[in-house]
C-alpha positions, 0 to 999 in steps of 0.5 A: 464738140461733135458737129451733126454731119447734116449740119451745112457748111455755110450753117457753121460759118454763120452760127460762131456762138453755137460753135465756140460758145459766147462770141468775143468781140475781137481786140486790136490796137485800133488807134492808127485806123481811126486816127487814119479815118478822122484825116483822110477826106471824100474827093469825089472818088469812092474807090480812092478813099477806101484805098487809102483808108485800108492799104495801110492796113494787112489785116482785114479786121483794121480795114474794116475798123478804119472803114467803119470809123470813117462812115460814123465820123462823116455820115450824119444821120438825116433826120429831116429825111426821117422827119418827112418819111417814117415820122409821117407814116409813107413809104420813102422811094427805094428801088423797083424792077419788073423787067428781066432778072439781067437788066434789073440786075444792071439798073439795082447797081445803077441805083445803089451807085447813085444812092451811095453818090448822094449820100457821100455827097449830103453827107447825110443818111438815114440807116440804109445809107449807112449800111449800103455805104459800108458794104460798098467800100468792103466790096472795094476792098475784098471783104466779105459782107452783107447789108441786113435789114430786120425789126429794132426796138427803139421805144420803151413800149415795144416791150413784148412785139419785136418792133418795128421793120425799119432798119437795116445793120451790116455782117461782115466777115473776119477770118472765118466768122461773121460779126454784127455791126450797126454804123447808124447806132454807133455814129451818134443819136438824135434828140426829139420832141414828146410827139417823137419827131426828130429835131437835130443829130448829135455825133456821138461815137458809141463803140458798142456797136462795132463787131458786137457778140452777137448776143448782145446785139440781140437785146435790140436788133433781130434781122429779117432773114434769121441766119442773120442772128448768128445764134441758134435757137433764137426766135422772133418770140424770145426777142419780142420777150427781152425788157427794152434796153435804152439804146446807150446804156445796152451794153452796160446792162446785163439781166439776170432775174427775172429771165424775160422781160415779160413777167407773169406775177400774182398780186401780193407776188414781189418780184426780184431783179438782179442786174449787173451793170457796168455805170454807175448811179446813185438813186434807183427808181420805178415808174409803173402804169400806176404811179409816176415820180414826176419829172424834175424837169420841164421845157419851154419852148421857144420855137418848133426847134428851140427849147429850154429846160428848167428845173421844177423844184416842186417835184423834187419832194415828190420823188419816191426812190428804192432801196437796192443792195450793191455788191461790185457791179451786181446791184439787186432790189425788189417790187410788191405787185399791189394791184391788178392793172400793173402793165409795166414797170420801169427801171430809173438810174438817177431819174432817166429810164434804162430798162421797161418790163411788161407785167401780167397780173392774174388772180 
């Protein structure tokens, strides 16, 4: 492929998908790193315990595996701390300087040395912690990395905005490349009340977010600083356009039709979707503005953090279900815009939402 010669070096260096196409997740045996990383404990000493966690190692890729595995294994992620912050709307206290670059340049490392303290020591973050955590212990062992903050769309109604500027992932460097990886996302996931507060974390190791092609992990992150989307060409707009993707079941799916996750249709218009998903399920359902299968399940709460689930067996024959085609993991089906106000359509795996359109109908 011929490279334009005003094309900077350090734009080649973050841009491997225009280079050499679809980015590859590297493969190792990566067994002894995190069997390495399930062992090996916090004395109160940082550069000690990425020492022992990466001198084992020669290669950079299973120090950072043995890096990354550690942080998701014993950081939980602080859902209280999330609670009195962000559920609530206020700003949590994050480091300020007014003085010379010089001596901000001295108190920033003073707090982010502190930071990183209380967070090995609670061993409990929200998702800064995380990623300064792991560009810290990369700084100890010499490779290169970067903490990047940027917009995620976390809830099925952020279809069509990019989200929300509340969280932050890491880059690292690898022989040449930078890859994306998100320690927060892949440690685990927290459950939540119907008013979206957090009630408790659940460790949970998702592989997926561990040096994810870059357009993948474009489905549901887009970075503050662009350079960081590794992709050329790719904007805030088309990330505002992808359907939203539960966060779990992201790397599982993958659209083929429609193109965008915002569909423009006619009424009459039937609308044909195509997806090739890696699950499995056996009931396919729709969810729209305008009808709702109701939900086979309800909770009874017993306190603010104490719930029970019943099942609700008259809901059971309300339940109306789509017919789909199967061919491998290539699974298709159709929709008939029937009215004017139809805003949005959610695609349902045996009940549970995996993926929300929005829709505009026009005459």
């Amino acid at each position: 492929m011929t490279i334009h010669k005003s094309l900077p070096a350090v734009l080649i260096l973050l841009l491997p998908c225009l280079l050499f196409g679809q980015q590859v997740k590297p493969v190792a045996d990566f067994s002894k790193a995190d069997t390495l990383a399930k062992t090996i404990k916090y004395d109160n000493d940082l550069t000690l315990l990425t020492k022992q966690l990466t001198s084992p190692f020669p290669e950079q890729l299973l120090k950072v595996r043995a890096i990354f595995r550690w942080i998701t294994e014993n950081i939980a992620y602080d859902f209280k701390y999330f609670d009195k912050y962000s559920y609530k709307g206020k700003e949590p206290k994050t480091f300020t300087c007014s003085g010379d670059s010089l001596g901000c340049e001295i108190k920033k490392t003073a707090w982010e040395t502190a930071y990183i303290t209380k967070v090995l020591d609670k061993k409990k973050a929200v998702c800064q912690g995380y990623a300064m955590l792991f560009k810290k212990m990369c700084d100890i062992a010499g490779i290169q990395s970067a903490v990047v903050p940027g917009y995620v769309r976390t809830e099925y109604y952020e279809v069509g905005t990019p989200g929300e500027l509340d969280h932050a992932w890491n880059a690292v460097l690898l022989n040449g490349d930078y890859y994306l990886l998100d320690a927060t996302w892949a440690a685990g996931g927290c459950s939540k009340d119907e008013d979206g507060k957090l009630l408790s974390f659940h460790k949970d190791y998702d592989d997926y977010y561990w040096l994810t092609p870059c357009e993948e992990f474009a489905k549901n992150h887009f970075p503050e600083d662009p350079k960081w989307v590794l992709m050329p060409h790719y904007t805030i707009d088309k990330f505002s356009s992808n359907p939203y993707y539960v966060p779990d079941e992201a790397g599982n799916i993958k659209l083929i039709t429609p193109g965008s996750g915002i569909i423009t249709a006619k009424k009459g218009d039937t609308i044909h979707f195509k997806l090739a998903y890696k699950g499995s399920f056996h009931d396919l359902q729709i969810n729209t503005n305008i009808f709702q299968n109701p939900d086979l399940w309800y909770w009874y709460y017993l306190s603010k953090r104490s719930r029970i689930r019943f099942n609700d067996t008259s809901a059971i024959k309300k339940q109306r279900y789509v017919k789909y085609r199967h061919d491998g993991d290539k699974y298709e089906f159709t929709y008939v815009v029937k009215d004017y106000s139809l805003d949005y359509i959610d695609i349902l795996f045996d009940t549970r939402r995996v993926m929300r359109f929005k829709v505009h109908v026009h005459g």
